[in-house]
C-alpha positions as CSV (number, residue, x, y, z in Angstrom):
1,X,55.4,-7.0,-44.8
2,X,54.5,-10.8,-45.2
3,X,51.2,-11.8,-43.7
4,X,52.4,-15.2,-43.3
5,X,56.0,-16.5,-44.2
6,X,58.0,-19.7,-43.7
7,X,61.4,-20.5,-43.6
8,X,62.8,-23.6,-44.2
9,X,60.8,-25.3,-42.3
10,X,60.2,-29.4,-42.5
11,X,58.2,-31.7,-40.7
12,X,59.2,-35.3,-39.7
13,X,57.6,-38.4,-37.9
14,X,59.6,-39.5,-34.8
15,X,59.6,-43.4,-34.9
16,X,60.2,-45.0,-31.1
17,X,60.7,-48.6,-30.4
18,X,60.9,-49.8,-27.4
19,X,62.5,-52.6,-25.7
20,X,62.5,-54.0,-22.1
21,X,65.3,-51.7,-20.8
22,X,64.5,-48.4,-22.9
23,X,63.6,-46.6,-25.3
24,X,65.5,-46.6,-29.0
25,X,65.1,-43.6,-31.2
26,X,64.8,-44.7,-34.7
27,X,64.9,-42.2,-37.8
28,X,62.0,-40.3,-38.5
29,X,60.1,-40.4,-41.8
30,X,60.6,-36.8,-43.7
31,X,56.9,-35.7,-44.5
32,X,57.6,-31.7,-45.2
33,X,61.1,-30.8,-46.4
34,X,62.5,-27.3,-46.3
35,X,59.8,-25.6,-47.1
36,X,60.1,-21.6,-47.6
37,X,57.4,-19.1,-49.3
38,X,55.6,-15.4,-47.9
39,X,51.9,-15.0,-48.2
40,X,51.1,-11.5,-48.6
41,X,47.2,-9.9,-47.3
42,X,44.1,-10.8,-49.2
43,X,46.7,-13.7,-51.6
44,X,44.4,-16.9,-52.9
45,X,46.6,-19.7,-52.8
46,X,46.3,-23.5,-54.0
47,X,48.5,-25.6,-52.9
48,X,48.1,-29.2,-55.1
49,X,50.4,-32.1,-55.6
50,X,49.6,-35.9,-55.9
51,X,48.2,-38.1,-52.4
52,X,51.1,-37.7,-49.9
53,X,53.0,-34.9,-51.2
54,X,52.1,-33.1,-47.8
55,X,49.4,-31.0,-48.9
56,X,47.4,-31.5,-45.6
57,X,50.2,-31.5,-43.4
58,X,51.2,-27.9,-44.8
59,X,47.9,-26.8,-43.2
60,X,48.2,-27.8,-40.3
61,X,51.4,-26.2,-39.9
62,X,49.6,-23.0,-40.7
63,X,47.5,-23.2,-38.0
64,X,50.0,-25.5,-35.4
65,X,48.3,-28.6,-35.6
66,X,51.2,-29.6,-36.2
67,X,54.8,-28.4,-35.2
68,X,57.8,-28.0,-37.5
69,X,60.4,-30.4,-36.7
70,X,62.7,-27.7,-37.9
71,X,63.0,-24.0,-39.3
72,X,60.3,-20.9,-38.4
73,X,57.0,-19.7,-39.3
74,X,55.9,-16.2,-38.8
75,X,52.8,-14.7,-38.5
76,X,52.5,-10.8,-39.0
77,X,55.9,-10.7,-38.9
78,X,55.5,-12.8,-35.2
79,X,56.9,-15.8,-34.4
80,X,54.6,-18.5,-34.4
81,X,55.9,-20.1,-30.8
82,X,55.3,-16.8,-29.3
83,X,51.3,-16.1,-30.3
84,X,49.5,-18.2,-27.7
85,X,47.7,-21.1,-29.8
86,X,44.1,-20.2,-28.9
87,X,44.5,-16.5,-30.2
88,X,46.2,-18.3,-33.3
89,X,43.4,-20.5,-34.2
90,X,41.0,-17.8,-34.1
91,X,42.7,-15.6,-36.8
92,X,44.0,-18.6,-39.0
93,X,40.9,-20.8,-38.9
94,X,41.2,-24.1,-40.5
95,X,38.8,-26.3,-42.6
96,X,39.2,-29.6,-42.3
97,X,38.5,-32.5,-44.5
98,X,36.5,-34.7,-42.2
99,X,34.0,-32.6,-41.0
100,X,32.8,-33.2,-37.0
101,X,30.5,-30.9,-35.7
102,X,30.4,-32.3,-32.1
103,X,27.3,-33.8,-31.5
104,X,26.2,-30.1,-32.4
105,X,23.0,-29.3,-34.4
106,X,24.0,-27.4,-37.9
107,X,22.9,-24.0,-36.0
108,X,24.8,-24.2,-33.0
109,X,27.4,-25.4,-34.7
110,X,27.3,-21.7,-36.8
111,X,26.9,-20.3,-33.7
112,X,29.2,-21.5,-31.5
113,X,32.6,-20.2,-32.8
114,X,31.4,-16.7,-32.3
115,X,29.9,-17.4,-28.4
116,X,33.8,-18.6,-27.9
117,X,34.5,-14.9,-29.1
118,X,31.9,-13.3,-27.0
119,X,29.9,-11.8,-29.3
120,X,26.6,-10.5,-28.7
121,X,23.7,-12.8,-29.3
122,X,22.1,-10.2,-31.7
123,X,25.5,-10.4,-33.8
124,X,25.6,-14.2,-33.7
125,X,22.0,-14.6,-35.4
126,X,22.8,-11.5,-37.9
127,X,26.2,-13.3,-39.2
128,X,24.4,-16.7,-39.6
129,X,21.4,-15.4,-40.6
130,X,23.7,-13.7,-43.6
131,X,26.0,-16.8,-44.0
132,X,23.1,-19.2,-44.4
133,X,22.0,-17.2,-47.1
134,X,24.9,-16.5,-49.2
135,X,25.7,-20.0,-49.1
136,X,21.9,-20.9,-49.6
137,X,21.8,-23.1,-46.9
138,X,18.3,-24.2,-46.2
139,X,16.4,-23.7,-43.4
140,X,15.7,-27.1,-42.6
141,X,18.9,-28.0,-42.4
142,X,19.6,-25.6,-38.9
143,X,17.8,-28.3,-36.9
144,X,19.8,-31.8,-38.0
145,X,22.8,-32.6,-36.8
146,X,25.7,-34.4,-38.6
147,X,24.1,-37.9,-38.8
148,X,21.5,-36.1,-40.1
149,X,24.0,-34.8,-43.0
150,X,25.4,-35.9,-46.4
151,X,28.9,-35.4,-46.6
152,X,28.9,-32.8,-48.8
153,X,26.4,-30.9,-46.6
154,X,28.3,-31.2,-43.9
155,X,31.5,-29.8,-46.1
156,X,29.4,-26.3,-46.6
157,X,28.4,-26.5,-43.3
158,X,31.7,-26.2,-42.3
159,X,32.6,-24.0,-44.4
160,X,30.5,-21.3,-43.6
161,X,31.5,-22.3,-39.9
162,X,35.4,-21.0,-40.9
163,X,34.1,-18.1,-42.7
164,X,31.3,-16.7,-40.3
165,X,34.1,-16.2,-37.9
166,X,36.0,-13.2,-40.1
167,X,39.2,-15.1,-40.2
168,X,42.4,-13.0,-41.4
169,X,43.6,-16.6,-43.1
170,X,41.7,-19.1,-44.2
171,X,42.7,-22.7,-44.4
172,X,41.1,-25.4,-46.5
173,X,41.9,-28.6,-47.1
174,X,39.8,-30.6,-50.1
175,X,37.3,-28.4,-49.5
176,X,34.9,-29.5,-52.6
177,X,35.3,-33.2,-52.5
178,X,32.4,-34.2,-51.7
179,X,30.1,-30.9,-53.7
180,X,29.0,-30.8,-57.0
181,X,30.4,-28.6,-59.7
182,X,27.7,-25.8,-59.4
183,X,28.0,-26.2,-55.5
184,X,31.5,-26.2,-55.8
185,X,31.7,-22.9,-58.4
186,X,29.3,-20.8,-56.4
187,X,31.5,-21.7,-52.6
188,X,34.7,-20.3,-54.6
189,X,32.8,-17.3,-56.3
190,X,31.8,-16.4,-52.8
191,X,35.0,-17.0,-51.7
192,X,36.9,-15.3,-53.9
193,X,34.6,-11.6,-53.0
194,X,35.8,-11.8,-49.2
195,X,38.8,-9.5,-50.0
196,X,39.4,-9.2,-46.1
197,X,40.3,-12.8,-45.9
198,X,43.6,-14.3,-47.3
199,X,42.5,-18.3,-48.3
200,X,45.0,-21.2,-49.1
201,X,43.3,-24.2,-50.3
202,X,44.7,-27.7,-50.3
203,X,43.0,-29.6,-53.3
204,X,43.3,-32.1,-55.7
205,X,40.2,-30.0,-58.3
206,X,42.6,-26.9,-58.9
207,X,40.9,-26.7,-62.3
208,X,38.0,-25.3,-60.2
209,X,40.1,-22.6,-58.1
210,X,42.7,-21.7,-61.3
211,X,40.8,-18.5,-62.7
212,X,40.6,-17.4,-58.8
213,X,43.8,-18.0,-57.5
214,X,47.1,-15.6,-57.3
215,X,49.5,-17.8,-56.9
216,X,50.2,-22.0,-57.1
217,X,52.4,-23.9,-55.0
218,X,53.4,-27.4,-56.0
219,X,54.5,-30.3,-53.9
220,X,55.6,-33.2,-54.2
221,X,57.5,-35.8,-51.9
222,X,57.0,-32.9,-49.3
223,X,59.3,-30.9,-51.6
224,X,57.8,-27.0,-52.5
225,X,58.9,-27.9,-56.3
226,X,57.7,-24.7,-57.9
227,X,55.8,-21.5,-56.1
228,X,54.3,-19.9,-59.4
229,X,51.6,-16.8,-60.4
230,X,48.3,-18.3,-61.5
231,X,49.1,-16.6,-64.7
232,X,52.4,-18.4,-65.6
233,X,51.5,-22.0,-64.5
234,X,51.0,-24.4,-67.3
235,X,47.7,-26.2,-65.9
236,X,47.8,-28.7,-68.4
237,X,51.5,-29.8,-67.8
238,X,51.1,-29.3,-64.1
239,X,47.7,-32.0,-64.2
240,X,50.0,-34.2,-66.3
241,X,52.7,-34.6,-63.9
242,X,50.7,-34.9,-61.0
243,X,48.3,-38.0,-63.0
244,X,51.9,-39.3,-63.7
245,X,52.9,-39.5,-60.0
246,X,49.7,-40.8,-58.9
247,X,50.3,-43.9,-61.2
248,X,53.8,-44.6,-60.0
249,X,51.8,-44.4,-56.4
250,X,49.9,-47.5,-57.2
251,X,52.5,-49.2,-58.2
């Protein structure tokens, strides 16, 4: 059985201009477009494609930030509409780009997915006691909060955030943008040893994620144009095309 599967499912903009009398529904703007592929427990997935092929948007699907303008999405064999979003959210956790940590210092931002869980206060300093050092997060870092921050310490930060919680699915978007390559190589090596935990990652570095992935799906114009095994994916044909289409882009 599937852990995660979609089926056909696109995504669209509704466009509304109004007038004095009412409102006029014009066309929306096609962002996903029939979109179908299974994700099976424990899978690591990248999901790459040029700026605006729909990478981010996929994501939030996942995890019903946003809502499919048409077709389904099934979770554990469940449809999506009938898991209530707040039970969701806490077994597909989502890692967003733009980090917030709302107003939060770095340590009670750690802590305060697992408090919404009701976890014991004993368990809640053991996990981010462990997290903080796996991901060699320093100390002096628990105090600050995200003024305080460089992007690419708030990025880990959030990071361990998503994955302190135990997530069944993992979701995350760019998630090395702003690290450097040892940074960046140690996160996916870590990663990559939380077997319990299926991860789909959105970026635009898949040369970083390629010897740890299972499986690569490529968009582009919101189309899923091929849904490949890491091994047969032709990494240096795939980084051509997408340079090629980010080109025409600027254009």
């Amino acid at each position: 059985m599937a852990l995660l599967k979609l089926e056909n499912v696109s995504l669209s903009t509704q466009l509304q201009q109004k007038t004095q009398k009412r409102g006029i529904s014009l066309p929306g703007y096609r962002i996903l477009e029939d979109i179908s592929f299974e994700v099976a427990a424990g899978d690591r997935i990248i999901v790459t494609g040029a700026t605006g092929a729909g990478k981010t948007f996929l994501l939030r699907l996942l995890n019903r930030l946003s809502e499919p303008t048409s077709g389904k999405i099934f979770f554990q064999n469940q449809d999506y509409t009938q898991i209530p979003v707040i039970q969701l959210r806490q077994q597909i956790v989502m890692v967003n780009q733009e980090v917030r940590l709302l107003g939060m210092t770095v340590k009670d931002a750690l802590a305060y997915p697992l408090k919404l869980r009701g976890l014991a206060k004993a368990e809640i300093q053991q996990r981010i006691a462990f997290w903080v050092e796996q991901l060699q997060i320093p100390d002096g870092w628990l105090e600050r909060n995200e003024v305080q921050l460089s992007l690419g310490q708030k990025q880990l930060v959030a990071i361990a955030r998503a994955i302190i919680t135990q997530p069944l699915i993992l979701l995350l978007d760019e998630p090395t943008s702003a690290l450097d390559v040892g940074t960046s190589k140690q996160i996916i090596e870590i990663l990559s040893q939380q077997t319990q935990t299926t991860i789909i990652t959105a970026t635009h570095q898949f040369e970083l994620f390629q010897q740890s992935c299972d499986c690569l799906l490529y968009l582009a114009n919101g189309r899923l144009i091929s849904n490949q095994p890491a091994n047969q994916v032709d990494w240096v044909d795939l980084k051509a095309k997408i340079t090629q289409a980010e080109t025409e882009d600027d254009f």
